[in-house]
Structures are given as C-alpha cells and as structure tokens.
C-alpha positions in Angstrom: 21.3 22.8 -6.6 22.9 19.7 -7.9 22.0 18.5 -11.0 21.9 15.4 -13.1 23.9 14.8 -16.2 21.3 15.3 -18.5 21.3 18.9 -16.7 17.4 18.2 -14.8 17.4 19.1 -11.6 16.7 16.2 -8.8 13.4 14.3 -9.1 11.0 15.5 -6.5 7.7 13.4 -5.9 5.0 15.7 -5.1 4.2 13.2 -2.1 8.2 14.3 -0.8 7.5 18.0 -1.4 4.3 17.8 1.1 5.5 15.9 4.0 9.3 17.5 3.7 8.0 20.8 3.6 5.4 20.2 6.2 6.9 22.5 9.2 5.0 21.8 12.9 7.0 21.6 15.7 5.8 19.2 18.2 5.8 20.1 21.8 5.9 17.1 24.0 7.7 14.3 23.7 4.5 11.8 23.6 6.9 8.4 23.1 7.6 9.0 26.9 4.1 9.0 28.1 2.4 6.9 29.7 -0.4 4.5 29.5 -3.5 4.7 31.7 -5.1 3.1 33.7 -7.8 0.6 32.0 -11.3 2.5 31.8 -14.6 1.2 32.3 -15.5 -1.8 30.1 -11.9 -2.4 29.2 -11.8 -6.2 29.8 -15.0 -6.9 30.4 -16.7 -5.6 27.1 -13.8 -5.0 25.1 -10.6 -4.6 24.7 -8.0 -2.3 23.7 -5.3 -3.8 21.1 -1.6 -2.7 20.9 -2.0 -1.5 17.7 -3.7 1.5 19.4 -0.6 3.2 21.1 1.6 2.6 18.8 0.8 5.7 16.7 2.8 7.7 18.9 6.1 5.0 18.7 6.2 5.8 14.5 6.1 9.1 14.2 9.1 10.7 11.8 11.4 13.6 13.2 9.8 16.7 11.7 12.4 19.4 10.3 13.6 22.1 12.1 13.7 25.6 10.3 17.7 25.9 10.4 17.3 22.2 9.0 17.4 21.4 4.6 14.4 20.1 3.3 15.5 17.2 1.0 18.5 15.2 0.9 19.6 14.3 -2.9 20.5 11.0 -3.4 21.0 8.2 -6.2 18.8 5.8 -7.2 18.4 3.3 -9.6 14.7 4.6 -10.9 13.7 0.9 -12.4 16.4 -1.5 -12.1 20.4 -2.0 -13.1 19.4 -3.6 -16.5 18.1 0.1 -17.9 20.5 1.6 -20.2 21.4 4.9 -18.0 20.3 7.2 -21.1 17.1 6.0 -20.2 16.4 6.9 -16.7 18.1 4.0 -15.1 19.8 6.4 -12.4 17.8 9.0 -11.2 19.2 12.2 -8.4 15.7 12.1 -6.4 15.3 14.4 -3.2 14.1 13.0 0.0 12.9 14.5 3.7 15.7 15.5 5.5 16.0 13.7 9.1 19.3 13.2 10.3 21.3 9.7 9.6 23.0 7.7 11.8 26.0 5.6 10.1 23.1 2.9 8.8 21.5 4.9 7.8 19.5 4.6 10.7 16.6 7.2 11.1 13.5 7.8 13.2 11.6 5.2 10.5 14.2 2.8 9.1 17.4 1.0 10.2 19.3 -0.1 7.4 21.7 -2.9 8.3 22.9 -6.5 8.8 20.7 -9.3 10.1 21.0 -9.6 13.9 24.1 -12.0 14.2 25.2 -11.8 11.0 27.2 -8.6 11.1 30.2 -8.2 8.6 33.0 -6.6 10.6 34.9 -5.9 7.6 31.9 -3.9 6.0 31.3 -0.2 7.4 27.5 0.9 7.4 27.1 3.9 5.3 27.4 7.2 7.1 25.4 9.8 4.8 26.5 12.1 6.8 30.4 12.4 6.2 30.6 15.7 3.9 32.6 13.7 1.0 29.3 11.7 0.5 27.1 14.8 1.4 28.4 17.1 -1.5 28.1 13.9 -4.2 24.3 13.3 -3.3 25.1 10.2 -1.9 27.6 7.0 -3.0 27.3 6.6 -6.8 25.3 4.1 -8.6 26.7 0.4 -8.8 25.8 -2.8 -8.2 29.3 -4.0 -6.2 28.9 -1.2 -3.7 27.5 -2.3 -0.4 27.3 1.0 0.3 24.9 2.0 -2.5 22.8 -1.0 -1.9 22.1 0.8 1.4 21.4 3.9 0.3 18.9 2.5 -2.4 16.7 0.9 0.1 16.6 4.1 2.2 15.9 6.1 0.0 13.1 4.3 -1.6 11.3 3.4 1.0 11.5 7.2 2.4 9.8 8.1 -0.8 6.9 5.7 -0.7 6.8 6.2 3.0 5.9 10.3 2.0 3.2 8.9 -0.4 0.9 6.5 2.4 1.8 9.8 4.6 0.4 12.1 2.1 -2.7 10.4 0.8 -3.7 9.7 4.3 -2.7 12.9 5.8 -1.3 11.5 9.3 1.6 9.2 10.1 1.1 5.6 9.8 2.6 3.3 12.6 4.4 0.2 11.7 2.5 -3.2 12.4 5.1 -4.7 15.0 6.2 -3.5 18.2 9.1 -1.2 18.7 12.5 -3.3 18.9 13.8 -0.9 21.5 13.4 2.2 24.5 13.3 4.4 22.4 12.0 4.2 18.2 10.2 1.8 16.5 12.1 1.3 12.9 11.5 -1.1 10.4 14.8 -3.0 10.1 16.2 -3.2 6.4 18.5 -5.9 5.7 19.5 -5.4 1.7 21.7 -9.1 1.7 19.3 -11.0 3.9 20.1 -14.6 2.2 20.4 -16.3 -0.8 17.7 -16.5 -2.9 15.3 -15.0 -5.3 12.8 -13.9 -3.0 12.7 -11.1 -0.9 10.3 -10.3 2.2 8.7 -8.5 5.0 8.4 -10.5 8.9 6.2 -8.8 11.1 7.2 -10.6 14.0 10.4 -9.3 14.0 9.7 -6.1 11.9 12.3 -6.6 9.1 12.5 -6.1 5.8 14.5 -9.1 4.4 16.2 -9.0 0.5 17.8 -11.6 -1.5 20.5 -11.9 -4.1 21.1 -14.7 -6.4 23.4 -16.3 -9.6 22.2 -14.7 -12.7 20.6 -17.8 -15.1 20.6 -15.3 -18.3 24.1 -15.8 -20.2 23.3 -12.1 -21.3 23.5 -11.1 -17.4 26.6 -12.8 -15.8 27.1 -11.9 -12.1 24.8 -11.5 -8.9 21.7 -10.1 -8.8 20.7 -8.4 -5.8 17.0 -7.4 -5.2 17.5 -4.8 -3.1 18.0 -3.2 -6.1 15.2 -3.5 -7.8 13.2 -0.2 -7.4 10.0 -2.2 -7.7 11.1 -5.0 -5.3 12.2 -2.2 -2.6 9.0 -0.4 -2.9 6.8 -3.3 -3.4 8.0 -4.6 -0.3 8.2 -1.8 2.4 3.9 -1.0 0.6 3.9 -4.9 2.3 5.1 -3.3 5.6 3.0 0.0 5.2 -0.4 -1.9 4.4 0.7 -4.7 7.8 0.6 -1.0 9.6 -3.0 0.2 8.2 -4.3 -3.3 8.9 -3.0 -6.0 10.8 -6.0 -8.3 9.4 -4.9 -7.7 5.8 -2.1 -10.1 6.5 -4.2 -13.2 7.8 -4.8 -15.7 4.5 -8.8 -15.7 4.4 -9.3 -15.8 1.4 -7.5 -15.8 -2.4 -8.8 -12.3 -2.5 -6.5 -11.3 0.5 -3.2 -12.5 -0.7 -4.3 -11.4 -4.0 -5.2 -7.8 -2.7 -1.5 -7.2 -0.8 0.2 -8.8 -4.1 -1.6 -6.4 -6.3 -1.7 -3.5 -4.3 2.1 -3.8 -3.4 2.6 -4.0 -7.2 0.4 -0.8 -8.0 2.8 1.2 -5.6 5.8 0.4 -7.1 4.3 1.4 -10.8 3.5 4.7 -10.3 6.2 5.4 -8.5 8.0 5.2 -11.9 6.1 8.5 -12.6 8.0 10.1 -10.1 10.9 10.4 -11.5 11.1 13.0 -14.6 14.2 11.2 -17.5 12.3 7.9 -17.1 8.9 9.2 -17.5 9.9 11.9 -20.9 12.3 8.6 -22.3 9.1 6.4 -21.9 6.9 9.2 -23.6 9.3 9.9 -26.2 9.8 5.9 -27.2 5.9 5.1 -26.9 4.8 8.5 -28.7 2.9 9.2 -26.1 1.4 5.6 -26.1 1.8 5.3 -22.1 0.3 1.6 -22.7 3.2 1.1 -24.9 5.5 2.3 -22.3 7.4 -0.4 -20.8 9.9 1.1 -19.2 6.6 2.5 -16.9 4.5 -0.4 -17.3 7.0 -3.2 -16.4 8.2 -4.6 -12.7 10.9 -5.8 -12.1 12.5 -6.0 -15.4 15.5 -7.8 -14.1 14.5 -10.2 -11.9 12.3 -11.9 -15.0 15.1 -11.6 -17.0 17.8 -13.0 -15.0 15.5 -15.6 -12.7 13.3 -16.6 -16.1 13.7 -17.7 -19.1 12.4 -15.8 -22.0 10.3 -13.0 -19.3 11.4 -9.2 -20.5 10.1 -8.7 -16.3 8.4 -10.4 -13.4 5.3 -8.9 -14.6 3.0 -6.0 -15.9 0.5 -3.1 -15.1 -0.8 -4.0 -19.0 -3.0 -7.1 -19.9 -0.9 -8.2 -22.8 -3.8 -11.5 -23.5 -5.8 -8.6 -25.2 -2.9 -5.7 -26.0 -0.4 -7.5 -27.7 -2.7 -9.6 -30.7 -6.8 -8.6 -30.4 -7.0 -11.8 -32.7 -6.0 -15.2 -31.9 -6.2 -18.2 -33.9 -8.2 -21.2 -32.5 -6.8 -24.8 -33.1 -9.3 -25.3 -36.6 -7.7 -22.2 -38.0 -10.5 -20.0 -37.1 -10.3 -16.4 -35.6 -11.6 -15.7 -32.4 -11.3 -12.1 -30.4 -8.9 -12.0 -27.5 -10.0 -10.6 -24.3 -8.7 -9.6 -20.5 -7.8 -11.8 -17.9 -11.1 -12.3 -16.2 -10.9 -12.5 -12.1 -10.9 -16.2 -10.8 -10.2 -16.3 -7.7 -8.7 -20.1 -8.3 -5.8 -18.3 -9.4 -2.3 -18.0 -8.0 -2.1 -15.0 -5.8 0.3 -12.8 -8.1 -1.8 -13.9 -11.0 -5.0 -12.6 -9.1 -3.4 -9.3 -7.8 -2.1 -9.1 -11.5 -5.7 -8.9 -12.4 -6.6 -6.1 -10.0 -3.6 -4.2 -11.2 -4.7 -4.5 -14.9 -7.8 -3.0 -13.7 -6.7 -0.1 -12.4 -4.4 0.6 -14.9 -6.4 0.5 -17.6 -8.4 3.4 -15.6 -5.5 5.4 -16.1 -4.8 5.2 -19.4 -8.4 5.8 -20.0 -8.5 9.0 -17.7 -4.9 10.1 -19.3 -6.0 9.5 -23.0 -8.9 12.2 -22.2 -7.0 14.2 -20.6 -4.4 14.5 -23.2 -6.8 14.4 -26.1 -6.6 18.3 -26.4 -3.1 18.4 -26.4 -2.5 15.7 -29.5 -5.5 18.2 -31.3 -3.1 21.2 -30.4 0.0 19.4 -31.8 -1.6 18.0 -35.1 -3.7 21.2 -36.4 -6.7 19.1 -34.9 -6.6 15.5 -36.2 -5.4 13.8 -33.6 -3.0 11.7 -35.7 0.6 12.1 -35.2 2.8 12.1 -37.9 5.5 9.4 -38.2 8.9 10.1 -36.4 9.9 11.5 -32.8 7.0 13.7 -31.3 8.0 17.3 -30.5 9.9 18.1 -27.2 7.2 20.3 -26.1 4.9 17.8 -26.3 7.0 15.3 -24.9 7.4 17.5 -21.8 3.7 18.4 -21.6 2.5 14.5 -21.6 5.1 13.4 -18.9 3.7 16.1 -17.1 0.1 15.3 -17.5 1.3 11.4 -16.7 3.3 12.4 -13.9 0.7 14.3 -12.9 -2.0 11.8 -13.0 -0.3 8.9 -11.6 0.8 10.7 -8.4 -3.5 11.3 -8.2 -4.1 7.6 -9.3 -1.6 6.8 -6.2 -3.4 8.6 -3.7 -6.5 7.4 -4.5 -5.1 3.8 -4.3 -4.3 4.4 -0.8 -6.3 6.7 0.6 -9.2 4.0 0.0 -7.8 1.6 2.2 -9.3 4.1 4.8 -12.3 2.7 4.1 -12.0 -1.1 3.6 -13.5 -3.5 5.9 -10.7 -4.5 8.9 -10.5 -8.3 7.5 -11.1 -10.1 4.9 -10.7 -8.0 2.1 -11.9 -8.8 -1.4 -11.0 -7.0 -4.9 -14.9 -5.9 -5.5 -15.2 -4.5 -2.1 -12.0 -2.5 -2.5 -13.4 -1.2 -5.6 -16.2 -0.2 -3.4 -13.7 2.1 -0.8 -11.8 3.3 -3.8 -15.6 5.3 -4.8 -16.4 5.8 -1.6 -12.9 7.6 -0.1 -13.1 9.5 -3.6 -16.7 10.7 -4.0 -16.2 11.7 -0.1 -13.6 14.1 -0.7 -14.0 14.9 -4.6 -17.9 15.3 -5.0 -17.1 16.9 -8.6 -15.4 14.6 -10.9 -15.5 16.5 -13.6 -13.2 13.9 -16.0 -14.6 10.8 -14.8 -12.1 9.2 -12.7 -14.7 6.9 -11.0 -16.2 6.3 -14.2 -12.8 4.7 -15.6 -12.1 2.8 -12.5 -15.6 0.9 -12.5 -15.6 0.3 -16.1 -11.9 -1.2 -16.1 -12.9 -2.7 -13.2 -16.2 -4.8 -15.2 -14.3 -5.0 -17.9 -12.1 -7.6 -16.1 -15.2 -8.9 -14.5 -14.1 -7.8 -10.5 -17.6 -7.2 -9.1 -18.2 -6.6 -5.7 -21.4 -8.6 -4.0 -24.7 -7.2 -2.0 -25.1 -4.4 -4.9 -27.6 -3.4 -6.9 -25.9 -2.4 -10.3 -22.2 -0.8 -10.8 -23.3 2.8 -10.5 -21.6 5.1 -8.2 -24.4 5.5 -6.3 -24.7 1.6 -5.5 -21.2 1.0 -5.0 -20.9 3.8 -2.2 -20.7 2.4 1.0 -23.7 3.6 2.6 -24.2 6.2 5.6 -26.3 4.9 8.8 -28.8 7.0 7.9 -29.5 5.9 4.8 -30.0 2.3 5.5 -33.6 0.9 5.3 -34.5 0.8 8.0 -31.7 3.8 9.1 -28.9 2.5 11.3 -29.6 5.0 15.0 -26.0 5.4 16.4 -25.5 7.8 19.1 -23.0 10.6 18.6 -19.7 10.2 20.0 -19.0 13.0 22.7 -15.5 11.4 23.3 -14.7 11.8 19.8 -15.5 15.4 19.1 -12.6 17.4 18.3 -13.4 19.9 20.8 -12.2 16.8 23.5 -9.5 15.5 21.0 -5.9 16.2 22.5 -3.6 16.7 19.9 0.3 17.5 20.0 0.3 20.5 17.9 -1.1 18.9 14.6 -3.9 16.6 14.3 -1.6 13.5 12.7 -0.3 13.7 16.1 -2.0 12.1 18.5 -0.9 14.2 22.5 0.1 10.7 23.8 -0.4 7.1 24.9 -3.3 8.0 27.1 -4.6 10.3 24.7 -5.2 7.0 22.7 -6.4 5.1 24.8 -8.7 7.8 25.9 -10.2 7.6 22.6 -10.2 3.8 22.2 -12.4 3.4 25.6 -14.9 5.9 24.0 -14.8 4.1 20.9 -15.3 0.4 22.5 -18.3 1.7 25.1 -20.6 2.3 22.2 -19.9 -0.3 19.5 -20.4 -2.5 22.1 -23.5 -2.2 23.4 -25.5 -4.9 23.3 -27.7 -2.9 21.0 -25.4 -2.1 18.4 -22.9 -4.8 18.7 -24.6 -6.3 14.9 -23.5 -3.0 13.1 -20.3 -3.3 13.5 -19.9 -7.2 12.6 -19.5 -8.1 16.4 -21.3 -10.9 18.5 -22.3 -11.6 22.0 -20.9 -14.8 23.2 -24.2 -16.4 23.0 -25.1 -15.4 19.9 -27.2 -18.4 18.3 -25.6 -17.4 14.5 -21.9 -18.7 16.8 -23.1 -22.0 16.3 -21.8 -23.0 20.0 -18.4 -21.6 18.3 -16.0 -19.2 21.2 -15.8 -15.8 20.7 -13.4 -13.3 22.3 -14.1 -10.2 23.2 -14.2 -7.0 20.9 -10.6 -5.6 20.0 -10.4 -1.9 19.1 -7.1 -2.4 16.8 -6.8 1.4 16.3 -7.9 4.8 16.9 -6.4 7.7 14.1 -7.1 11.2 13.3 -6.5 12.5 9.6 -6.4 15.3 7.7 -6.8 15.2 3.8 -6.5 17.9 1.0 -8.5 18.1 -1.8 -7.6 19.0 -5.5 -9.3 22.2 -5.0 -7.7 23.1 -1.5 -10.4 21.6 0.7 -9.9 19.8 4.1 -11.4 17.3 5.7 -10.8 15.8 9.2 -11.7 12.7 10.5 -11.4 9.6 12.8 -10.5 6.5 11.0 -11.3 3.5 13.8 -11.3 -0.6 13.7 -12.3 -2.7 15.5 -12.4 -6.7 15.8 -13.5 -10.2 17.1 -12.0 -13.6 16.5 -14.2 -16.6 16.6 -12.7 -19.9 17.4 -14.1 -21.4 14.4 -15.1 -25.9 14.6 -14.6 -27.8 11.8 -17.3 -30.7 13.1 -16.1 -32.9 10.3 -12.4 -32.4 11.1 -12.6 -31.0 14.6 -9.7 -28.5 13.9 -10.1 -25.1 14.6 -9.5 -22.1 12.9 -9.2 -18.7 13.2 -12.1 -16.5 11.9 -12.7 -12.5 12.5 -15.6 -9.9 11.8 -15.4 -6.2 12.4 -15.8 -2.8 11.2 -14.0 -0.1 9.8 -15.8 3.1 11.4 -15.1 6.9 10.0 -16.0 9.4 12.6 -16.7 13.0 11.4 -15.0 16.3 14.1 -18.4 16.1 15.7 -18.3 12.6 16.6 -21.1 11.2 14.4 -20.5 7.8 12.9 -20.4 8.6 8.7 -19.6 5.2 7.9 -19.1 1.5 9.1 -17.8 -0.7 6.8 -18.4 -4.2 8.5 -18.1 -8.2 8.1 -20.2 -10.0 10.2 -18.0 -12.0 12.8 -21.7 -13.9 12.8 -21.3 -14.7 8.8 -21.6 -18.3 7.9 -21.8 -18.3 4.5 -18.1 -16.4 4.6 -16.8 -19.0 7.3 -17.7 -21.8 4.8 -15.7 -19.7 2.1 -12.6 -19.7 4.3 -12.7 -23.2 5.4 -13.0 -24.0 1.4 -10.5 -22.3 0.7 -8.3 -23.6 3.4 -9.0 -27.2 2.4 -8.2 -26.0 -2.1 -4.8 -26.6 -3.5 -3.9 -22.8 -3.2 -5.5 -22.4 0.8 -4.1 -25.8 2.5 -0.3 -24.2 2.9 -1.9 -21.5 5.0 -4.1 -23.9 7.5 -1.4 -23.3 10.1 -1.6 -19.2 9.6 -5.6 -19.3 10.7 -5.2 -22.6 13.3 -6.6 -21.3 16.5 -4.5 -24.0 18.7 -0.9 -23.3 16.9 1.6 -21.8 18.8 3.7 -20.2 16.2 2.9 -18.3 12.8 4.3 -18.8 9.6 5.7 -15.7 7.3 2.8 -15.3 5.5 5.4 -12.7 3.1 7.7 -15.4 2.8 5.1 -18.8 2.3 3.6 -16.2 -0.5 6.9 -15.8 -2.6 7.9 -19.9 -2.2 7.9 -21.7 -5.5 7.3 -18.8 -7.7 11.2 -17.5 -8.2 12.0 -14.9 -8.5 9.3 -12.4 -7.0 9.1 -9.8 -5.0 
C-alpha cells in the first residue's frame, strides 16, 4: 500500500469505501433499451418528463472481482496556499473504473472546451504504469496534467457521498452528449476569470484561472484547484440531477439554498482527509470552531481575488465568534450576535447563513460527544492544560470529527429526498433534514435534531405553517395524519413485488421499466380527486385566475436503499412530480414561469408515506415571486422565469457575476 510522507496510509472517505466496495454485477445492459410505447393518460393527463429515463443513462461501471477497489491519487486537500506540513497534499483512494486518456470514465470527461483543444497538450492517461505506480502525477500548480487529475478525483469522491447517503445512483440533469454515456464534461481552464461554473444545457463543468492581485501570491491562480471550488461546483451539478426545479430563481431562498448547500459539501469534505483534520485538531486544541484550516473555503481565492480576506468565506459566524462585545458609536457595550436570515440578502450571504446554521449543529453535537474524552484526558476537569494536547487525544478527536462530519454530510443530503420539487426555502429544508432523519433514525440518542433546530432559531431560519419548532411539528406529516386524513389509494404498480430491477434496487431493469413506473405514478396523482394533494390544478381551476396551465410532469421515478447507523434498511420510492402555470402580470402583461408539485415517498408496498407539496394554485407564493423578480437582487433573473423567452440564461454563471472571485 502506498503511503504518504508523513507515513499515513491513503485517505479513504467512508462514502468511497461503500460505493467502491459495493460488488453487484448487473446483468443487462439497460442503456440499450428501449422506451415504450406511451400508456394510458400519457398526454392527455399527464406527462412523462425526460428526467425519468435518464436513470439508466448515469449509472457508474461497477467493479469486477479481478478489478482493484481504489485508485490512489494526489490531491490538494484545501487549496495550493496550505503549507504541505499541514495537509495541503493529501494521497486519497477513489473507485476504481477504468480511464480513458482524459480521464474519461462512465461519469466524467475531463477535457478541453469543444473547439478549443490544445494540440500541443496531451490529456492525462492514468493509465500508463509510470503514473500508475506514483498514485497519479505529483502535486503542482504548472502541471496541466495535475489540474486534471484534481478535478477527477474530487468530484469521484463527492460523487461516492450523494451516492451513499441516498443509496442509488443519481442521474445527471442534462441529456447524454452521445450514443453511448452520459458524462458531465470537465473543463479545468474554461476562460479567464475568477469565477467558475456548472451549464446544464450543455452539461459542463466550466473553471477559471486568473492574475493573482496579492503581491504575497505572484502568478496564476487556477480554480480548478481549489478543493472547495471543485467540490462546490460538481454538488451544483449533483443537486441540478436530484432536482431540476432547484435551479429556477423563485425565490432568494433558492439561490441561497444551492449557494449554501454547495458550500456545506465542500466543508466536510475537509474531514475526509486524515493530516488535515489531526493538523487542524492539534492547532485549535481540539477547538474545531477554531479550526480554520476546516472551517474556511477557499482560502486562496479570498486571498488572491480580495483584499485583506484570509478565504472566500466561512462555515463559522465570526459577527458573534471573533468579539461577543462590540462597542456602539457613544462608547457603550452592546452584545454581538449571529447573522440573522434576511432573505434581502445577496445569495452567498443568505446560503452563508444556512451554512452557519448547520455548522454550529455540529460543533454542538461534537462538543457532547467529545466531552468524555477531555474528562478522560484531564483527570476529570475538563480544562486542558496549556501547550500541545496529547497525540492520543489528538487522534481520538479527529476521529470523533471525521467521524461526525461524514454523518452531518449524509444527513445534509439525504434530506433533499424529501424537499418540495420547487421552490425551496431554508425553513422548509430544515423541515426534510427532521423528517429524512427521524424516518430512518427514530432513536437519537445525542440529539442531533435537537442541535440542528436550535442552531437553526438561533439564526432565526423558521420554516412557515408550523405550530412551534418541536420535532414533532416540524415533521412533514403522513396522509393519515392530516385533519381531516389525506385517503390515497395504494399504488399496485409500485409494489416491489411488480418493481423490475437489474440485480440491485439502485438499478432501475431499463427505460421501460421507468416509464412503467412513471404511468402508475401519473394515473393516480392525477385524478381529479386528488390532483390538490399533490400541488396540481385542473385547467379550470378558479384559484388559476384565467392563468394557462400545462399538464402534470412526472420529473422522476427512483428506487433507494438506505442504511442505518445501527444496520437497518430501508427501501423506498422517491417520485416528483410538476406543473408550470403561465403566470400574467395584469399590471405589466409579462408572463412568467410559475410551478407547484410534490415530492412523493412511496414505501415497498406502494402506500404513499409522504407528499411534500406546493400548491401550483398558491397565490400568495406567486405574489412572492413576482416581488422578488421586480427587487434589486430578482430583476437579473426575469428572463430565467419568462414564459415567452426563447433562450435561458446560466443561472451558475449570472449567480457568480460581480461578486469575484467565487465559486
């Protein structure tokens, strides 16, 4: 086994051991199947989206037994302004597949922008045994080939962790470029520029490199080495896959959400990787607030893009960590506290806010859980003496934080399982975060949910239509436990006794397998009788307001399995489905874009145990968006939601303009 300098062996992310280890050999080859013909009510009640079939166009090459499970290779953990004694470089293991010269696997394509090929430059061939027995090209910011192999193997790893937490493969949200894969294109020197992106419409992941404006850091910057900015922006690509909706601007909350979220990714993915997390342990004394090297992202973009920024920005709240007491302008003293959610606030700013929130979760949850070890280590006081901490106690927090973030990270996305399919705001994820939990973790025996909802008041992110903050209030509620209770009929389609499978539930048989399932979706949600549960309208609903409708859109149709901490499974069906409503603005007579639907989990019996919905019918939401649209931080993103445009801007793109550098 090939080891680092410091003589550790390779990093290996619990989310990589999982999915590289997973062994299941499919059968059929379900990419060359075939789509059916259209079943009854398809067209005339509803319709099937292509998101649907494209689960069988993503799926990863699964490892053969005569196959290895990892490949080792070089990263930089954080970014190239990290002192290398501190974690810098990292020798981190990631699925085996086999490479084209790219590399180009069954999930990413790592090259040139179309047109813009350097014939002078060879792509990196991770194959070719002198780079095999190294682990990969060395670290350095001057080798194209490195700059290749970082973006791989970064977004391979967060790749393993969406894959883990949601126990299935998750498809791209753009159709496949070719015959044969659909791969999200990498291009690590996209253009010049601070910012960096993901385009759906043509399924690329674009990076930027600029002049360095710190006299302390002459040279290029490129951000394709950034660790955060890699893995902040393929968690862009991922979330685009999970829902397409997510990436429509409704609402400051939505652009907030995929800022924030992005940003929580690429944080505790910094746990991952074992130097950086004992350096950070060792320089905090066990402080993981403290802990910049874990706490920061992108440390060298703020350094080298802005003046007097140590990094872009923060998983800690430094307006009430760095002073508790401020002075007011008369001299007097007043108490400091957390940035507060606004939601007139720029859209990193906002997502900053959600990320505070869950951060400060974690440090709650890791400061209980570690309480027993500082008792352990200081003959029960709790205080540690002055100096460095002892290496066993080094070793055994990094664990416990390692340890903790990778369950903080699942949690994170496993919850947007159960988030409403548009429209997203920060209370309501907050709402799916205690929902996915409590579903699969009844027992919480150290309070996770209790730290998440408190961090989350404590920065004043509420969501609306509850009662009180109490776990029971904020858990979305079953059918059956509406007043009056919501009657949905069981789902025979849907049992798993009818499911067709190609040898693992994550894999869907084929096309028509999914469409199969989509048509027994979309004939009972909707029924004219149900078509209000699940946020959807007739077109002559009188709550339209004479506005169009279109028909109902089933977006997506996915099986899942998902372990527990104590070893238990569960299987289910996670489902959306859609409607747009060609919204009238009678002052202006523009139109816009406005959608309801509902997120629907299915149990292996085919009963309905949740729909999380927005009323396609809601007014008082529609009014919100159009206010928004017409506000100083909306009126850019008119042309995203304008129902008569022919073209749509990079929403990725318009998000990262004017606010250099970001990621």
């Amino acid at each position: 086994m090939t080891e680092t300098p410091d003589g550790s062996l390779p990093s290996t992310p619990e989310s990589v051991k999982a999915v590289a280890q997973t062994n299941e050999t499919a059968t059929a080859d379900p990419v060359a199947a075939k789509s059916s013909a259209p079943c009854p009510g398809e067209g005339t009640t509803f319709v099937i989206g292509e998101g649907v079939e494209r689960a069988v166009d993503g799926r990863p090459e699964e490892r053969n037994n005569d196959q290895p499970i990892y490949r080792p290779l070089k990263i930089f953990a954080l970014d190239p302004s990290v002192s290398r004694l501190e974690g810098a470089t990292a020798l981190v293991n990631v699925p085996y597949e086999p490479l084209e010269a790219g590399p180009v696997g069954h999930l990413f394509s790592v090259g040139e922008a179309p047109g813009n090929e350097n014939q002078s430059h060879h792509p990196l061939n991770l194959e070719d045994p002198n780079i095999l027995i190294r682990s990969g090209i060395e670290p350095s910011t001057s080798d194209k080939r490195f700059h290749e192999q970082m973006v791989y193997a970064v977004c391979s790893i967060v790749y393993t962790a969406f894959r883990r937490a949601l126990g299935r493969h998750i498809a791209w949200g753009f159709n496949k470029l070719d015959d044969k894969h659909t791969r999200l294109l990498i291009i690590p020197r996209a253009f010049e520029g601070t910012n960096s992106c993901y385009d759906k419409t043509t399924g690329e992941l674009r990076f930027g490199y600029y002049k360095s404006k710190a006299k302390d850091f002459p040279g290029t910057v490129y951000a394709c080495l950034s660790h955060d900015t890699v893995a902040h922006e393929v968690t862009h690509a991922l979330l685009d896959g999970l829902r397409a909706h997510f990436s429509l601007p409704t609402s400051p909350d939505v652009l907030a959400f995929h800022e924030g979220f992005a940003d929580l990714v690429a944080v505790f993915q910094h746990f991952s990787y074992e130097q950086v997390v004992r350096t950070a342990i060792r320089k905090s004394r066990g402080a993981v607030s403290r802990a910049a090297l874990l706490t920061d992202i992108a440390r060298q973009l703020g350094q080298t893009g802005r003046a007097g920024k140590t990094a872009l920005r923060s998983a800690i709240d430094f307006t009430e960590e760095a002073d508790p007491v401020g002075e007011k302008p008369d001299g007097t003293k007043e108490e400091k506290g957390p940035r507060l959610y606004d939601p007139a606030m720029e859209p990193h700013d906002l997502g900053s806010v959600l990320v505070f929130s869950v951060f400060e979760a974690f440090i709650t949850v890791f400061r209980r859980k570690t309480e027993r070890l500082l008792r352990l280590a200081t003959n029960g006081s709790g205080r540690l003496p002055p100096g460095e901490i002892p290496l066993d106690l080094q070793a055994a927090l990094a664990e416990k934080a390692s340890k903790l973030a990778g369950q903080f990270l699942t949690m994170c996305i496993r919850a947007i399982d159960y988030c409403p399919p548009v429209d997203i705001t920060l209370g309501e994820y907050l709402r799916a975060v205690i929902t996915s939990d409590k579903d699969l973790v009844p027992d919480d025996p150290w309070a996770y949910r209790e730290a998440w909802v408190d961090a989350f008041r404590h920065h004043r992110i509420y969501p609306s239509w509850v009662e009180d903050l109490s776990e029971d209030a904020l858990t979305w509620l079953a059918p059956q436990k509406h007043d009056p209770p919501l009657v949905i009929p069981q789902i025979e389609g849907l049992t798993f006794t009818k499911l067709k499978f190609d040898g693992d539930p994550a894999w869907p048989a084929d096309k028509t397998e999914l469409k199969r399932q989509a048509c027994a979706l979309g004939e009972i949600v909707t029924r004219p009788e149900y078509l209000h549960i699940f946020g959807l309208a007739a077109k002559d609903d009188e709550l339209l307001n004479g506005d169009k409708v279109e028909l109902p859109e089933v977006q997506s149709i996915r099986s899942s399995r998902r372990i527990g901490p104590s070893g238990q499974v569960v299987f289910d069906i996670v489902a959306e489905v859609t409607q747009r409503r060609m919204a009238r603005n009678k002052e202006s007579g523009e139109v816009y874009n406005f959608y309801g639907g509902a997120t629907i989990i299915i149990d292996p019996n085919g009963k309905i145990r949740y729909v999380m919905a927005k009323r396609v019918t809601n007014n008082e939401r529609l009014d919100e968006q159009k206010q928004f649209l017409e506000s100083q931080n909306g009126a850019r993103y008119k042309e995203s939601l304008s129902a008569t445009a022919t073209s749509r801007p990079n929403l990725f793109m318009m998000l990262h303009q004017d606010v250099p550098p970001v990621t």
